[in-house]
Structure formats: structure tokens, C-alpha cells
N, C-alpha and C positions, 0 to 999 in steps of 0.2 A: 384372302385367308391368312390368319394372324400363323408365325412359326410355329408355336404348342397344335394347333388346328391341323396345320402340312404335314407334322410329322405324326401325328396321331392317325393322317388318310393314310400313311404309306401300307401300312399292313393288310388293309382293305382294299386298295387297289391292288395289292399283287396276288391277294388272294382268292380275290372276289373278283374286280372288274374284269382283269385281263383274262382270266381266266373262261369269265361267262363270256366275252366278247369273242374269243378264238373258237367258245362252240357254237354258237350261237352261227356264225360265221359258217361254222363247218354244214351244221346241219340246214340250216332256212339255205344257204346256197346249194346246194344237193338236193334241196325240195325244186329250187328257182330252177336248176335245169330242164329236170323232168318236166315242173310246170310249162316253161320257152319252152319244150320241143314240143310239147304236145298242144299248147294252146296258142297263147301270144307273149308276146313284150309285155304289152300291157296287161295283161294277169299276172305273168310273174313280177311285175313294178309293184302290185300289193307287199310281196314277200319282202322287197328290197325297202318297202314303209316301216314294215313290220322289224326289220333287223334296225333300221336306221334311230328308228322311235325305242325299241329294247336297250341301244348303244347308250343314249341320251338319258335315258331313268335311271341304267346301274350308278352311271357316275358319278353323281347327278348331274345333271346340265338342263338349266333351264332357258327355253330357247321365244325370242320375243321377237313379232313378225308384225315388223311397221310397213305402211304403204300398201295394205292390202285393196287399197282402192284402185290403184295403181297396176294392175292385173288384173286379168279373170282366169277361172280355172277351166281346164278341158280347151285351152288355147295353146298354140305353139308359140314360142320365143327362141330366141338363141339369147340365152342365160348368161348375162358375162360378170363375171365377180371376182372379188380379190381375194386375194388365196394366203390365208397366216396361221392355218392351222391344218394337223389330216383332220383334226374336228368338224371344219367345214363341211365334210360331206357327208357324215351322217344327220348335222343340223340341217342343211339346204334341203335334201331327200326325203327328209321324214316332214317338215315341217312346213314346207312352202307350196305344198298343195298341186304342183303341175310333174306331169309324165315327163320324165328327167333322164335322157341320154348322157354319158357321160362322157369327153375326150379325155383321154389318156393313154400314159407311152405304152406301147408296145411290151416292154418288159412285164406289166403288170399281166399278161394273158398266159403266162407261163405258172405262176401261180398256180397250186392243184387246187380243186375248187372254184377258189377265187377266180380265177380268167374264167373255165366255162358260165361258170354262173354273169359273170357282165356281159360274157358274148350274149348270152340268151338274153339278157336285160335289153340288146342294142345299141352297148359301148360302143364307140369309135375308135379303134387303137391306132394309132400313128406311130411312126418313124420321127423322132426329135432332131435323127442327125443327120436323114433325108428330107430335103424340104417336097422336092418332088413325090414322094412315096406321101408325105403325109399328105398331101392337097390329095391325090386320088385315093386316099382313103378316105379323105371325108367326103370326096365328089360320088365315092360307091354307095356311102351310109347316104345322104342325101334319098338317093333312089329309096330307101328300105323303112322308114323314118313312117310313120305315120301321121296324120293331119292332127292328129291330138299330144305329139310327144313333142318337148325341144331337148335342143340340146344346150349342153352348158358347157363354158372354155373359163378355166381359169386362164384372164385372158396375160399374165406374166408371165405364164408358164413356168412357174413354179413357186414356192414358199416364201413369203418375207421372212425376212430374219430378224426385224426391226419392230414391223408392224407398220410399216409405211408402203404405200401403194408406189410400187417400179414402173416401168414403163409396160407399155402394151405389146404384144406384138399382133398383128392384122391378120391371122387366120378365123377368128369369130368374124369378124367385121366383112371379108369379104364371102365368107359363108353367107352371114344375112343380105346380103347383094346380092347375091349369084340366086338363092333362093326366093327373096323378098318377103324373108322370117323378119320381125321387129326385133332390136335388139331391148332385152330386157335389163339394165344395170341392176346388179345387188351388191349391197355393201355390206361387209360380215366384220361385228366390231366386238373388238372383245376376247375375240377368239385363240391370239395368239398368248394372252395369259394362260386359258385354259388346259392348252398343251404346245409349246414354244415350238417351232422347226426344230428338226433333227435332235430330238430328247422325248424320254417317255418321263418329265416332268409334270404330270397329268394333274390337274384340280378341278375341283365340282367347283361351279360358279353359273350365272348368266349371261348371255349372248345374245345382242340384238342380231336382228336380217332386217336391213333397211330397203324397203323393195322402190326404185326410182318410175318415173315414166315412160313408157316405150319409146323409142326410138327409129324413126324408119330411116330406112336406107337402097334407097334406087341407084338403079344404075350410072345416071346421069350423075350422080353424087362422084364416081370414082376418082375425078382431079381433086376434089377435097377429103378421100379417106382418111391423110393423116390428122386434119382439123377435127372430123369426126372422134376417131379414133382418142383423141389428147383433150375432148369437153367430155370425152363418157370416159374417160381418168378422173378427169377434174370433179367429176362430178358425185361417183363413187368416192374420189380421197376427201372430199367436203366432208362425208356426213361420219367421218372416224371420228 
């Protein structure tokens, strides 16, 4: 987007977007609860389509989903992708077609709204600066997870600043082990033009999701996790 174009969006984003996104927010989350308590994950996962796809129009954000052969839907994966924008997760959720658990800190469940409405979805919150508390939070969600939901690790554990893929750290990976979920790589490009780490520099633009091939991972694998672990980098920083 040319300078006269960015500054032309500002008024419309603060008028418009944020605006509609914070209600939007308020209320489809406040429906999500009610929906989770009273039915399932997977009914209120409609609502959390429905918010994710609203996010992506006001903006606009056009969002392009390669490798769709490469999956099927109504299957489980553990979802792992790199993470360069909060844009990410309304693109991934609305757009990529599978029952989408999501890990994230702990902090975020405090959030009014927002936290109950992800508990009812079947977030996984963890402890970032207990490693132990996070493994049996994810070893509890395990139990609770349904045969049609996965879940997804941005697996950096947190934002590029760059737009270049960091290192991994091994909590997706030995979830897919312990469970014997296929790891799904996705690679999300684009994304950190759209709205940079830590700034509400926000523009309408296009976003690929390049969706890779499954990946299994047995038990018998665990002397080579980190080789694993450093080709499903490699393989995700390929297609930026």
C-alpha cells in the first residue's frame, strides 16, 4: 500500500475496524459461552468461524489457502505454524477449514469475555514460566479434545519481529508423540506486513496459508526429536 493509500486507511481503521472488531468480540463471545456450556466445542467453533471470517472482511484481508490437498477436514492434526502477526489467528480459524484448539498463556483467560469464551472453545492455557504446569495442562486437554478437533502451537512461542521463522521449542512435537496426532506444518506469509508485532499498524492486503504434508511421529522417533523438530522449521521457513 502506497503512503497517500496508508494514510487515507487511518480514519477507517479507527473508526470502523477496531471498533466493529472489539464488538463483534464482545458479543459472538458471550453467544460462544452460552453455546460451550450448553452444547459443545464444536458448535460454538461455528461462532469462533463466524468472528474469525467478520475480522478478515472489515479490514479487508484477503486470505489464500495453498496445499489444500495436503489435509483433509474433520481430521485431527497438531497444527504447527509460525507466528508474525495477532492476524494469524483470525486468518488460520476462519479459513483453513479444521476444529482448531488453540494453546495460549495463561494470561489471556483473565480477559472478560475473551478467556471464558476460549475456555468453552477448548483452549489450552499454559504457564510459559512453569514448564511443568504447562505439560499437564496440555496432558489434561489431551483427555478433553475430541477425535475431530486439533490443536495448534505457534510453535516459537511467540511473534517474529522480522518476519523470519526462530527456533522451535518441542512442546507441539512431543504432544504429537505422546498422542500419535500427525503434525500439520503451516506457513503463514505475508502476514507480518499486515499488522507488525507489537503495533496497531494495521493494513488491508493478502495473506497466503501454505498448508505442508503431514508428518508422523512415534514414539520410537524420541532420540531424534530435535532433527525432527529443525526439518518441520526448515520446512515451514522454505516457503516465506
Amino acid at each position: 500500500m502506497n503512503t497517500f493509500l496508508k494514510i487515507a486507511y487511518q480514519p477507517y481503521k479507527w473508526l470502523i475496524v477496531i471498533p466493529f472488531v472489539l464488538l463483534i468480540t464482545m458479543v459472538l463471545g458471550l453467544i460462544c459461552i452460552v453455546v460451550g456450556f450448553i452444547f459443545s466445542q464444536d458448535a460454538a467453533d461455528i461462532l469462533a468461524i463466524t468472528w474469525s471470517r467478520l475480522c478478515c472482511a472489515i479490514t479487508p484481508l484477503r486470505v489464500v489457502i495453498r496445499g489444500k490437498k495436503n489435509y483433509r477436514h474433520h481430521h485431527s492434526y497438531v497444527v504447527v505454524a509460525n507466528h508474525q502477526s495477532l492476524a494469524d489467528i483470525p486468518m488460520i480459524h476462519g479459513f483453513i477449514g479444521l476444529k482448531i484448539k488453540w494453546v495460549m498463556k495463561k494470561e489471556l483467560r483473565k480477559i472478560p469475555v475473551f478467556g471464558p469464551a476460549c475456555h468453552q472453545l477448548g483452549c489450552i492455557f499454559i504457564d510459559r514460566s512453569n514448564r511443568k504446569s504447562a505439560v499437564r495442562s496440555i496432558q489434561a486437554a489431551k483427555k478433553k479434545l475430541s477425535q475431530k478437533a486439533s490443536v495448534l502451537f505457534f510453535a516459537e512461542g511467540t511473534r517474529s519481529k522480522d518476519g523470519k521463522v526462530m527456533p522451535f521449542k518441542k512442546g507441539a512435537f512431543i504432544f504429537a508423540m505422546e498422542t500419535g496426532v500427525p503434525i500439520l506444518p503451516i506457513t503463514v506469509r505475508n502476514s507480518f506486513k499486515i499488522l507488525p508485532a507489537n503495533s496497531f499498524d494495521l493494513t488491508p492486503g493478502s495473506v497466503e496459508i501454505i498448508v505442508h504434508r503431514p508428518i508422523f511421529i512415534a514414539n520410537h522417533d524420541a532420540d531424534r526429536l530435535d532433527e525432527i523438530i529443525e526439518n518441520t522449521r526448515q520446512t515451514i521457513s522454505s516457503a516465506l
